[in-house]
Structures are given as structure tokens and as C-alpha cells.
GUKEBA-584056 format. One line per field, with one value per residue: residue number from 0; residue in three letters; x, y, z of N, C-alpha, C in turn. Coordinates in Angstrom, 3 decimals. Last residue first. Layout:
! residues N
num = c(NUM	...)
residu = c(Ala	...)
n.c1 = c(X	...)
n.c2 = c(Y	...)
n.c3 = c(Z	...)
ca.c1 = c(X	...)
ca.c2 = c(Y	...)
ca.c3 = c(Z	...)
c.c1 = c(X	...)
c.c2 = c(Y	...)
c.c3 = c(Z	...)
This chain:
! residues 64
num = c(63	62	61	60	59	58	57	56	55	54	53	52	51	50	49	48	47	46	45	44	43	42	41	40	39	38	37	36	35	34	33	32	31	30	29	28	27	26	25	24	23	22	21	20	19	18	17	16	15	14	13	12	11	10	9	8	7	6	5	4	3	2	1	0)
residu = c(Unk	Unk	Unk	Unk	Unk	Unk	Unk	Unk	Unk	Unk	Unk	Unk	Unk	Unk	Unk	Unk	Unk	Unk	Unk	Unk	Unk	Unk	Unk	Unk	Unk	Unk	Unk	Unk	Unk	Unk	Unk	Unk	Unk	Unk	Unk	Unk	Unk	Unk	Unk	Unk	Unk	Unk	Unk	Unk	Unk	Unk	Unk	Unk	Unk	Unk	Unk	Unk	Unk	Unk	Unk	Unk	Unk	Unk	Unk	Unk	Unk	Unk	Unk	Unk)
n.c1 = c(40.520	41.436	42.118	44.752	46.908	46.678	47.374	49.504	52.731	54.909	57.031	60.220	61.192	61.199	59.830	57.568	57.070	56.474	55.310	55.661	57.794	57.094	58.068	60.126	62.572	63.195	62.869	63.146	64.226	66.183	66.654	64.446	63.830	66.677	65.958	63.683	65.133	67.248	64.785	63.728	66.283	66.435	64.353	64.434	66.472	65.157	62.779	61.707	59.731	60.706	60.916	58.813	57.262	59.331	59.132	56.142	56.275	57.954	56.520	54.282	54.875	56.187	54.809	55.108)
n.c2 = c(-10.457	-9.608	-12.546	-12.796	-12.014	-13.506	-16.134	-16.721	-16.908	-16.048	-13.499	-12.874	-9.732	-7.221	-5.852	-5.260	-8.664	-10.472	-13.335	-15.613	-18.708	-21.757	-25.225	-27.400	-26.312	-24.099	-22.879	-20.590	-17.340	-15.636	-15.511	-14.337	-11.903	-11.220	-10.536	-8.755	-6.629	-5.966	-5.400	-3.108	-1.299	-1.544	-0.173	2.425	3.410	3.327	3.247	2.740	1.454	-1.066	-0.984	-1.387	-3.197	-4.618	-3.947	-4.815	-7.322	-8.073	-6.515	-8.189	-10.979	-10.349	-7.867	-6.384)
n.c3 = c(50.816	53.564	54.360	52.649	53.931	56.085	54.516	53.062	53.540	52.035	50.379	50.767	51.699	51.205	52.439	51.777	50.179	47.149	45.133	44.071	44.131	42.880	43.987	43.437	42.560	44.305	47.293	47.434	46.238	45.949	42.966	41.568	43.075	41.905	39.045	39.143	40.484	38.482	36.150	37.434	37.174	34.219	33.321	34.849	32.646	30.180	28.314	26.083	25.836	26.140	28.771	29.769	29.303	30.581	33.243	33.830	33.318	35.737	37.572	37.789	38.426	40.964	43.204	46.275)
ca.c1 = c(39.179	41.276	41.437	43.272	46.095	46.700	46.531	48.544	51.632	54.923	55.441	59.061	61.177	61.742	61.179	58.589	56.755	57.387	54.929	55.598	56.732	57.651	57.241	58.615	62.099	62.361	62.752	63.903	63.267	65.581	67.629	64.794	63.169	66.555	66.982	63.566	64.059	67.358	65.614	62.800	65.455	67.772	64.403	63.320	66.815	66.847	63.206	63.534	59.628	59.586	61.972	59.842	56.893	59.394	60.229	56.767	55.593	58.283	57.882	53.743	54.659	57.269	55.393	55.609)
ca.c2 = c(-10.818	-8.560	-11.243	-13.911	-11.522	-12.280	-15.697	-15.523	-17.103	-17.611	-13.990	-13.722	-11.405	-8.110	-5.883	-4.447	-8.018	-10.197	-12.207	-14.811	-17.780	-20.657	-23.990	-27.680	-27.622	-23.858	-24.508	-21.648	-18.659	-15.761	-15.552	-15.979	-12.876	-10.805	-11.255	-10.056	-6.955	-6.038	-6.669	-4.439	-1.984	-2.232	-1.499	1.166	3.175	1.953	4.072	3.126	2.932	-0.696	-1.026	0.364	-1.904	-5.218	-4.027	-2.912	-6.308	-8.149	-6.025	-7.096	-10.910	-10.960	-9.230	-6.467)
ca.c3 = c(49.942	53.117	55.160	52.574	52.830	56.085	55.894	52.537	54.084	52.041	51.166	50.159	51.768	50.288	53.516	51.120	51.066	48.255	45.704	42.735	45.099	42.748	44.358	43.886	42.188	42.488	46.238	48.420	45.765	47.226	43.802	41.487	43.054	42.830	39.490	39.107	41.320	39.437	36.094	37.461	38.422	34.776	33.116	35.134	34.269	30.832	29.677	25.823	25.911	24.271	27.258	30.023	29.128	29.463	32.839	34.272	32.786	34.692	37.606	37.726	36.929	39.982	42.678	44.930)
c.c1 = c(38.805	40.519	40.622	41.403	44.499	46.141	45.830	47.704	50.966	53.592	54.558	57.769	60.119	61.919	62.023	59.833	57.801	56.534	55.857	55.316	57.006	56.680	57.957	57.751	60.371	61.983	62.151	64.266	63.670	64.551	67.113	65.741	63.589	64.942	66.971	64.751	63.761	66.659	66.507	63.762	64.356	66.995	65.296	63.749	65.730	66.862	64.563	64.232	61.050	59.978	61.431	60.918	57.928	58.198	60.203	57.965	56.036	57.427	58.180	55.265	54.502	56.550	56.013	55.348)
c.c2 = c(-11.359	-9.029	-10.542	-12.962	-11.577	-11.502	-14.181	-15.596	-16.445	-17.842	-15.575	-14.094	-11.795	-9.429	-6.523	-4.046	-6.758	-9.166	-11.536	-13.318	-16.566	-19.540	-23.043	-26.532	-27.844	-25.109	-24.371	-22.616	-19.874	-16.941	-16.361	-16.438	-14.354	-12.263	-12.022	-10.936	-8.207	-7.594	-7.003	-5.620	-3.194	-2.330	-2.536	-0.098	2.287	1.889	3.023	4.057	3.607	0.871	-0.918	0.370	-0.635	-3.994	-3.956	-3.146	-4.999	-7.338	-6.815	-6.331	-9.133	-10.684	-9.115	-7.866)
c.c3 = c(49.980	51.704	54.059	52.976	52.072	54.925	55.908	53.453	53.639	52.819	50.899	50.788	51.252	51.022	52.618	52.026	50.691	48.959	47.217	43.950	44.161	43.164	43.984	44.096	42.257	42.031	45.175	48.082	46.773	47.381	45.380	42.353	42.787	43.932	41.254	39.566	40.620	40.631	37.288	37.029	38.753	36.168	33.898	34.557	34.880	32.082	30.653	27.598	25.421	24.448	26.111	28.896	29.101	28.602	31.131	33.191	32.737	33.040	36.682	37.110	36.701	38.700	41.511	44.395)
């Protein structure tokens, strides 16, 4: 998951008038700023779907 994709989703679902998506992506952002370690110096924009913050792209790196 990330943060700009679920604020999009969110801010698409309310033009629509769809409430129940909106109140989950506002959830899921809340949620993002919450778990943030150090907003002073780094904002991590991408979770895993254990919902921890993905702090290594190693892995991801792989795959492009």
C-alpha cells in the first residue's frame, strides 16, 4: 500500500459520494502518519500488508 495511492483512492471516493471507502483510506492515512518514526527527517510513503512501514527497498529494487 502506499500513502499517495489511498489518498487519491480517498479523495476519488468522495467526489463519488462513496463514505465507506472514504472513511478507510482516511483510516489508512491516519494510520500512515501515525507509524512515521521521524517526520522531522523522512517520510515513508509505502507499507507492507502486515502494515509496517517499508524502510528497505532491497527487495523491491530486484524486481526493476
Amino acid at each position: 500500500m502506499d500513502i499517495l495511492t489511498s489518498a487519491h483512492l480517498g479523495l476519488t471516493s468522495l467526489s463519488f459520494g462513496d463514505l465507506e471507502i472514504v472513511k478507510h483510506a482516511g483510516k489508512l492515512l491516519d494510520k500512515f502518519m501515525n507509524i512515521q518514526p521521524n517526520l522531522k527527517s523522512r517520510f515513508n510513503l509505502r507499507m507492507n500488508d502486515d502494515e509496517k512501514l517499508i524502510l528497505d527497498f532491497s527487495e523491491l529494487a530486484k524486481f526493476y
